[in-house]
LUMKEVEX-483858 format. One line per 4 residues: their letters; for each residue x, y, z of C-alpha. Coordinates in pm, 1 decimal, always signed. Layout:
N
a = X/Y/Z; ...
//
This chain:
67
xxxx = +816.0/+2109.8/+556.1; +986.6/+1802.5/+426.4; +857.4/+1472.5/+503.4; +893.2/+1111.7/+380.3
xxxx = +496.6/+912.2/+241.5; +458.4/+631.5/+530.7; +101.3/+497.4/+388.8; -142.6/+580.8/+89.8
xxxx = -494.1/+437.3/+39.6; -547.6/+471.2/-326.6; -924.3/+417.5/-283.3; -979.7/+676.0/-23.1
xxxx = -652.6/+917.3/-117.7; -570.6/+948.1/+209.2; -235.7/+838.7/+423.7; +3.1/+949.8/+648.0
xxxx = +345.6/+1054.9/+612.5; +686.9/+1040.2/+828.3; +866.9/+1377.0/+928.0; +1173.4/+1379.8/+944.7
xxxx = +1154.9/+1377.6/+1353.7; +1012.6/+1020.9/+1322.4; +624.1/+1194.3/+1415.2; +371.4/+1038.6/+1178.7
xxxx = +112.3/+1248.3/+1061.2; -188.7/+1121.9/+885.4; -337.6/+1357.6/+569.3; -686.8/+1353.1/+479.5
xxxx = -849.0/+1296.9/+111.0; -877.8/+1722.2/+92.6; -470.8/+1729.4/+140.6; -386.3/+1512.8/-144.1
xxxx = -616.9/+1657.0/-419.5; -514.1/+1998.0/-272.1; -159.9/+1873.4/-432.3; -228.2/+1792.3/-794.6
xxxx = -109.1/+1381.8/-714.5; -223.6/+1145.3/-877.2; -53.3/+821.9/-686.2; +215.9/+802.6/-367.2
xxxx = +421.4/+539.7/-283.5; +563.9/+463.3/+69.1; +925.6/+621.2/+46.6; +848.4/+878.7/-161.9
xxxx = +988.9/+1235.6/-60.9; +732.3/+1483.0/+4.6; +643.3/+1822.8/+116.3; +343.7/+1914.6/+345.1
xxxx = +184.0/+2222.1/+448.2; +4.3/+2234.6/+765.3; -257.8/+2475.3/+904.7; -373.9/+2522.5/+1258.6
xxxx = -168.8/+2475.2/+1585.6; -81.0/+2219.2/+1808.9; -307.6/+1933.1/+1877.3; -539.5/+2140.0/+1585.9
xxxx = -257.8/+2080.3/+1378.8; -374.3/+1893.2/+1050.7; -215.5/+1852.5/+693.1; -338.6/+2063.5/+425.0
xxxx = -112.6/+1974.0/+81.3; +71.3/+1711.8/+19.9; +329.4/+1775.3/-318.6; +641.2/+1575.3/-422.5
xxx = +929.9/+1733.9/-315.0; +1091.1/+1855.9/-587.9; +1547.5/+1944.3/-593.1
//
């Protein structure tokens, strides 16, 4: 799924990003090492993989999204 980076803590790698719903979703240190990043900036197009279901739902990658 698509989504657009909202925050990024460089010191903690962790942030949240914007679907494209509006819902903000926060992603955990494990999510953006799962993705190879080195650095995210708020704007910043990006794909996200989730796992789990509903309120369980969490973030597992976060990956530029590439055309």
């Amino acid at each position: 799924m698509q989504a657009t980076a909202h925050t990024y803590d460089p010191r903690t790698r962790t942030g949240s990003v914007l679907l494209d719903d509006g819902t903000p979703l926060d992603f955990d240190r494990a999510a953006f090492d799962a993705g190879g990043l080195l650095l995210l900036r708020s704007g910043q197009r990006v794909r996200v993989e989730f796992e789990g279901e509903g309120s369980g739902r969490r973030i597992r990658l976060v990956t530029l999204q590439t055309f």
